[in-house]
TIRO-2110 file (N, C-alpha, C; in Angstrom, 1 decimal):
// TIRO-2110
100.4, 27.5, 132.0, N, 1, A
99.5, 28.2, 131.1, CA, 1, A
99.5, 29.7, 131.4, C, 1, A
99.6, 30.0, 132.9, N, 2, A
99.7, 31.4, 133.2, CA, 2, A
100.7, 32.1, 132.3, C, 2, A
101.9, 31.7, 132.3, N, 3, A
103.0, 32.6, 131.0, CA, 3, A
102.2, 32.5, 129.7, C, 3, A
101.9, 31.7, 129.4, N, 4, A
101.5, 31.9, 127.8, CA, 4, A
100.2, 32.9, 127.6, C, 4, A
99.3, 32.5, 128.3, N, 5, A
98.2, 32.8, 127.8, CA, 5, A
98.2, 34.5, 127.8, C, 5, A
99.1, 34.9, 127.3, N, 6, A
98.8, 36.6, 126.5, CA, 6, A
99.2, 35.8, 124.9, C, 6, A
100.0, 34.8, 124.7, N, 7, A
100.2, 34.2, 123.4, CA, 7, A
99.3, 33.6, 123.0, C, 7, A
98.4, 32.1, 123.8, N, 8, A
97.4, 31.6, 123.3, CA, 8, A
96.3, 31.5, 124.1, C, 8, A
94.9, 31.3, 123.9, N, 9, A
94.0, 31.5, 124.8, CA, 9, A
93.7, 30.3, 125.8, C, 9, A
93.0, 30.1, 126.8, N, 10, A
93.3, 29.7, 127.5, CA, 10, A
92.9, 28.3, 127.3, C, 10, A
91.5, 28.0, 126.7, N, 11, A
90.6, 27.2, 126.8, CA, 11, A
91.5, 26.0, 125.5, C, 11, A
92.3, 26.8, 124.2, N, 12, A
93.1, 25.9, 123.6, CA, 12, A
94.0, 25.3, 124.6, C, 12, A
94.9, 26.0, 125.5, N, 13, A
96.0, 25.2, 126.4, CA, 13, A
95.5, 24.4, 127.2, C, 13, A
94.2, 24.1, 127.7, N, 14, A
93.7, 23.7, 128.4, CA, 14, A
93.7, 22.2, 128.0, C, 14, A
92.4, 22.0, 126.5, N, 15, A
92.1, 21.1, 125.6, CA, 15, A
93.6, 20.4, 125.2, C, 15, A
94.8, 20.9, 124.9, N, 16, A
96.3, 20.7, 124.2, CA, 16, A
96.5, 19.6, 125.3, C, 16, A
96.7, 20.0, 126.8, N, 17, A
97.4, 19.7, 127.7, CA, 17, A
96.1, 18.4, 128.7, C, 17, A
94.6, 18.6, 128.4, N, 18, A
94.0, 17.9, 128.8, CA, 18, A
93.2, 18.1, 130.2, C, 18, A
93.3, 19.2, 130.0, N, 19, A
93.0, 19.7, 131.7, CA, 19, A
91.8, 20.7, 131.4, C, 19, A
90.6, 20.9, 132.1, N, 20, A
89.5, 22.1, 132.1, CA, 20, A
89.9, 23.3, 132.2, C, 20, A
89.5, 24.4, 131.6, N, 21, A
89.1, 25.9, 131.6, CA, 21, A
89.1, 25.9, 133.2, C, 21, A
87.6, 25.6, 133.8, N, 22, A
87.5, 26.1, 134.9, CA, 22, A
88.3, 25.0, 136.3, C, 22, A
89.1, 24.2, 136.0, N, 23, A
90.8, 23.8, 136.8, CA, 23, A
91.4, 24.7, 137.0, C, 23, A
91.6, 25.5, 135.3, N, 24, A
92.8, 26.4, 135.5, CA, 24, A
92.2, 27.7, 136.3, C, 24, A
90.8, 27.7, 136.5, N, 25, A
90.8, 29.1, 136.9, CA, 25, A
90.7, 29.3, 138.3, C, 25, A
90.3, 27.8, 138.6, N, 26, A
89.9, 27.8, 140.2, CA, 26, A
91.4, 27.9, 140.6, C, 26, A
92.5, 26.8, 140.5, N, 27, A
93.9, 27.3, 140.7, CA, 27, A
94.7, 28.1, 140.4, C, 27, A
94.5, 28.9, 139.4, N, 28, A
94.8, 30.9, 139.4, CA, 28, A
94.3, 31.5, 141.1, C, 28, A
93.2, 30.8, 141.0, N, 29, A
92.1, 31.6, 142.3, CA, 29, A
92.7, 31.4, 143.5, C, 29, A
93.4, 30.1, 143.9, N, 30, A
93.9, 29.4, 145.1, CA, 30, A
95.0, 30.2, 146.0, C, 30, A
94.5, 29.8, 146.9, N, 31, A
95.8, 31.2, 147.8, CA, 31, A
97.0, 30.3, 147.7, C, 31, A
98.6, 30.8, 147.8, N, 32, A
99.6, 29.6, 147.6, CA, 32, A
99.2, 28.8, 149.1, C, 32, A
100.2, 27.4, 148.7, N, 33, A
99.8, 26.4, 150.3, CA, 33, A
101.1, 27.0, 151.2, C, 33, A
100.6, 26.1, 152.0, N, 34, A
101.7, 26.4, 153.1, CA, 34, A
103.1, 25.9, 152.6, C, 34, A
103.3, 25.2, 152.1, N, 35, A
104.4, 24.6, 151.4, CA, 35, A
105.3, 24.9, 150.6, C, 35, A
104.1, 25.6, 149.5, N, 36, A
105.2, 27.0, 148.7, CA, 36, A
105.8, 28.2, 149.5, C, 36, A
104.7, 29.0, 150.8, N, 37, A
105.0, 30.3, 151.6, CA, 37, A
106.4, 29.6, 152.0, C, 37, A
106.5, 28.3, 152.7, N, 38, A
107.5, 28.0, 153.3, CA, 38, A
108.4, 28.0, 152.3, C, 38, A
108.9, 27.9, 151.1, N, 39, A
109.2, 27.6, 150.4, CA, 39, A
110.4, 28.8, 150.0, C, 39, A
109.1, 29.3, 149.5, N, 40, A
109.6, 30.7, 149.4, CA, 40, A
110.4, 31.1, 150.8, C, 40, A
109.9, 31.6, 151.6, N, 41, A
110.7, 32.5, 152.5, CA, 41, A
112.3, 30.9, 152.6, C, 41, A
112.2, 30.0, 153.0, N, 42, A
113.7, 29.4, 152.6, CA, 42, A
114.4, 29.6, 151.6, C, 42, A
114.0, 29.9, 149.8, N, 43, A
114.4, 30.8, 149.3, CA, 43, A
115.4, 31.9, 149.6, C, 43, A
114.3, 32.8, 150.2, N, 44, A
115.0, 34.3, 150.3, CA, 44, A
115.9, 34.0, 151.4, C, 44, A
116.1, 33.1, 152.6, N, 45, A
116.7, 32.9, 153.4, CA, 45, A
118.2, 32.5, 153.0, C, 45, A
118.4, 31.8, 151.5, N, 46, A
119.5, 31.1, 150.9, CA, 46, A
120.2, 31.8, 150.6, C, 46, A
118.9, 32.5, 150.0, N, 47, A
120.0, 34.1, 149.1, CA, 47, A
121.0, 34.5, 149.7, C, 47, A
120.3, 35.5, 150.8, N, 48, A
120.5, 36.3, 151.8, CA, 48, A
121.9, 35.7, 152.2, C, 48, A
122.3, 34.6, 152.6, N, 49, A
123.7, 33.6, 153.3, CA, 49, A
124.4, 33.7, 152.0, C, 49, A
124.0, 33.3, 150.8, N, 50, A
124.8, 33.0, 149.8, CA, 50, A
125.6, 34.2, 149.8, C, 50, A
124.5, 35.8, 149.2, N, 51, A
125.1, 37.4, 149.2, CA, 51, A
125.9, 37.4, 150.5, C, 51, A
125.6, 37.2, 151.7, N, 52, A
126.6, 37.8, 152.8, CA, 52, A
127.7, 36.9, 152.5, C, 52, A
127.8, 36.0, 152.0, N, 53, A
129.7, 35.0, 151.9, CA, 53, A
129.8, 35.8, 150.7, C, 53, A
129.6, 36.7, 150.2, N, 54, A
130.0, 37.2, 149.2, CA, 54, A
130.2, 36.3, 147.8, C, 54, A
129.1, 35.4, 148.2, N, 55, A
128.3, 34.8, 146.9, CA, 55, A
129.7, 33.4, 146.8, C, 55, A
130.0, 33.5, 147.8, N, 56, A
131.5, 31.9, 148.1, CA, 56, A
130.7, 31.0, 148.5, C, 56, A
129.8, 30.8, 149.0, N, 57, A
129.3, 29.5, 149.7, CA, 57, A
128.4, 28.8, 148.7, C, 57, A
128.8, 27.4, 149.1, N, 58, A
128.0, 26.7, 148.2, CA, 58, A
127.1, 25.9, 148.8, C, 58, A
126.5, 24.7, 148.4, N, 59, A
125.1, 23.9, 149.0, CA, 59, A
125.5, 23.9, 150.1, C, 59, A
126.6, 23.4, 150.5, N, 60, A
127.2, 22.6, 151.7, CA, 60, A
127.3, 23.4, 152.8, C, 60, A
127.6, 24.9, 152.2, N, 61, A
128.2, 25.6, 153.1, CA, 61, A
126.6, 26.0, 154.2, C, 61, A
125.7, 26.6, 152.6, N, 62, A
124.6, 27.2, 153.1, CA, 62, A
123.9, 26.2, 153.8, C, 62, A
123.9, 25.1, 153.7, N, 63, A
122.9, 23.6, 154.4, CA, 63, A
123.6, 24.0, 155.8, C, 63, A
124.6, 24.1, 156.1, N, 64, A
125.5, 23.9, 157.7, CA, 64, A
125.2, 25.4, 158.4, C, 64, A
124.7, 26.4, 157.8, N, 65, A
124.6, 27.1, 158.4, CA, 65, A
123.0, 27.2, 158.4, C, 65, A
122.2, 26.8, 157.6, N, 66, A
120.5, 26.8, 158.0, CA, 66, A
120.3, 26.1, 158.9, C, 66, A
121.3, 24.7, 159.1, N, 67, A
121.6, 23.9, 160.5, CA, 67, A
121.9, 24.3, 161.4, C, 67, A
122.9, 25.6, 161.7, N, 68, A
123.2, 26.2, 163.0, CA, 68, A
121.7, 27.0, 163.6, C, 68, A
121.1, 27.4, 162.5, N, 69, A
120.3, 28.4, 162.8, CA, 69, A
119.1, 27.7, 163.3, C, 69, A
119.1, 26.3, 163.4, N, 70, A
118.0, 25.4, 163.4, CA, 70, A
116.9, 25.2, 162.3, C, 70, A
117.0, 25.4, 160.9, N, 71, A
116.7, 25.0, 159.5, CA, 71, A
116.9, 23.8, 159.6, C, 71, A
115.8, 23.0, 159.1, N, 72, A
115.8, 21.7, 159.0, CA, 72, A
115.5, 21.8, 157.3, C, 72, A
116.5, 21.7, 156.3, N, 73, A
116.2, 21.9, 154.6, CA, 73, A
117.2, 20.5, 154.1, C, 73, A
116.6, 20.2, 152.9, N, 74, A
117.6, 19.0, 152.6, CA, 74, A
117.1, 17.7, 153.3, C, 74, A
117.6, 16.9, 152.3, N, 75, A
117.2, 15.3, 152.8, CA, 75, A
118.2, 15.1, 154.3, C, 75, A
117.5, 14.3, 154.7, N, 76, A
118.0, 14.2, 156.2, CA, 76, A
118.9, 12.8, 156.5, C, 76, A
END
């Protein structure tokens, strides 16, 4: 809803999709969880290995090296 709503107002996407006005606003309000921060920074951590192989490594490569580093990412 966050992308659209400069297109449609809120309280229509709300009713469309079946969910309350004040749902969507309390979770606008919510700080991210721990899950996403973690999330995120493993993200930027991918990048970062992908750009230094000069953008050559792939899942496999980058999974073996979040493993050296003691990254525990990926099904186990």
């Amino acid at each position: 809803m966050t992308a659209n709503q400069a297109v449609f107002p809120i309280q229509m996407m709300a009713r469309v999709m079946g969910e309350s006005r004040s749902g969507f606003h309390a979770w606008a309000r919510r700080p991210p969880s721990a899950r996403a921060v973690s999330d995120s920074g493993l993200s930027e951590r991918i990048g970062k290995i992908h750009f230094a192989s000069k953008e050559t490594y792939c899942a496999r490569r980058i999974h073996a090296e979040l493993a050296d580093e003691g990254v525990l990412a990926g099904p186990e």
